[in-house]
C-alpha positions as CSV (number, residue, x, y, z in Angstrom):
1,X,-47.1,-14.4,-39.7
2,X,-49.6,-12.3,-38.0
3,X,-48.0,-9.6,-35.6
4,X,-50.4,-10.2,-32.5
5,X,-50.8,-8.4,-28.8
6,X,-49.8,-11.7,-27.5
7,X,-46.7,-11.9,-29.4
8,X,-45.6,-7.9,-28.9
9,X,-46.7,-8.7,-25.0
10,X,-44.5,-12.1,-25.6
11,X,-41.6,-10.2,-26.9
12,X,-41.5,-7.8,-24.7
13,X,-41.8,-9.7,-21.9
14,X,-39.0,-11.3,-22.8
15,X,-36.6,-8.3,-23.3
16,X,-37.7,-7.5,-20.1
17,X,-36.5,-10.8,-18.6
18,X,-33.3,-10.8,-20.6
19,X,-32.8,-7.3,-18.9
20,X,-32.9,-8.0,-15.2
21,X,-30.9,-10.7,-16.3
22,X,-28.4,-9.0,-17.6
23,X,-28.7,-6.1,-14.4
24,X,-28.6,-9.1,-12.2
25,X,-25.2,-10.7,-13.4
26,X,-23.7,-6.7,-13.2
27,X,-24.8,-6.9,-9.8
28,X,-23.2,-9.9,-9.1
29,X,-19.5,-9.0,-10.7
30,X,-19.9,-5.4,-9.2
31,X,-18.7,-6.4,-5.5
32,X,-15.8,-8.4,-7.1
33,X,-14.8,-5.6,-9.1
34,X,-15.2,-3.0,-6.0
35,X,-13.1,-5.4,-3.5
36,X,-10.7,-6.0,-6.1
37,X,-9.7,-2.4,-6.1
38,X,-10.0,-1.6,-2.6
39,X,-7.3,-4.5,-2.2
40,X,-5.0,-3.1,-4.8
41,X,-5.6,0.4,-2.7
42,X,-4.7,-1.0,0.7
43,X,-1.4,-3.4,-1.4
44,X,-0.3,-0.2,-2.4
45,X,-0.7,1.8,1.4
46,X,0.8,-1.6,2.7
47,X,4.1,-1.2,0.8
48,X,4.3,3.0,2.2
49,X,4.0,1.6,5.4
50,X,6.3,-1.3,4.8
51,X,9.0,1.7,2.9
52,X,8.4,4.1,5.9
53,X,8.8,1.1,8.5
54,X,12.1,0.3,7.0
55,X,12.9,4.0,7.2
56,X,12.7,4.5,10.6
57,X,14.4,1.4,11.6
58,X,17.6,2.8,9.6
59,X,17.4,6.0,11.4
60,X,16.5,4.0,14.5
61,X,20.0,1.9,14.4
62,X,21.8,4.5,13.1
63,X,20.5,6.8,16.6
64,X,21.5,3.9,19.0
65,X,25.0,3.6,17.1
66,X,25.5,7.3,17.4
67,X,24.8,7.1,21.1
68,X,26.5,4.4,22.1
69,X,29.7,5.8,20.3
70,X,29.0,8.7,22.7
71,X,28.7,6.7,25.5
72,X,31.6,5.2,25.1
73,X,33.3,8.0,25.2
74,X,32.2,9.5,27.7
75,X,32.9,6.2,29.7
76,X,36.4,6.1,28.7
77,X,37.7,9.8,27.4
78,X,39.0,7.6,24.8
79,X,37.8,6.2,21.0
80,X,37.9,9.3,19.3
81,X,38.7,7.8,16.4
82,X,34.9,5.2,16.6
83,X,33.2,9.0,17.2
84,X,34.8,10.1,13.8
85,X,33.9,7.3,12.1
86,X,30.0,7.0,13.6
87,X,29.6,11.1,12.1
88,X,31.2,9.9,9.0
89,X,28.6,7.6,8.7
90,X,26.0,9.8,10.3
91,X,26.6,12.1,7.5
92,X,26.2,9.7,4.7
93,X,23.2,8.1,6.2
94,X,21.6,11.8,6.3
95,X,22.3,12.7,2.9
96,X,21.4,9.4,1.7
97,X,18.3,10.0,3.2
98,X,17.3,13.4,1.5
């Protein structure tokens, strides 16, 4: 087998072909790969949100149960006992919380 210009040229060539092939399949998968972790990224900021969300709606109910304890007594001079019982769980809730 004679080693030609025409078979280095052919040889080459195709090295060259099977490269941009190669790049163009990479190119391909790259956007995949990049959107796959930018949704993993924005899964994991959606479950903060959802965790902090949650948070504030616990501290939310526990607020309006606070107040209306207080209202109520204010209304009626009476249900000392709820107003204990509301701090009680005011107290928990808080150290719970930190």
């Amino acid at each position: 087998m004679n080693i030609t210009w025409e078979l280095i040229l052919g040889v080459a060539g195709g090295v060259v072909v099977i490269f941009n092939a190669i790049k163009a399949i990479l190119n391909l998968a790259n956007p995949v790969m990049s959107l796959k972790t930018k949704i993993e990224k924005h899964d994991k900021m959606l479950d903060n949100d959802n965790k902090r969300l949650n948070s504030f709606e616990k501290s939310n109910n526990m607020l309006c149960k606070s107040m209306l304890a207080l209202l109520e007594h204010e209304i009626t001079g009476n249900s000392v006992e709820r107003l204990k019982k509301v701090k009680t769980e005011m107290q928990e809730f808080l150290i719970e919380k930190n």
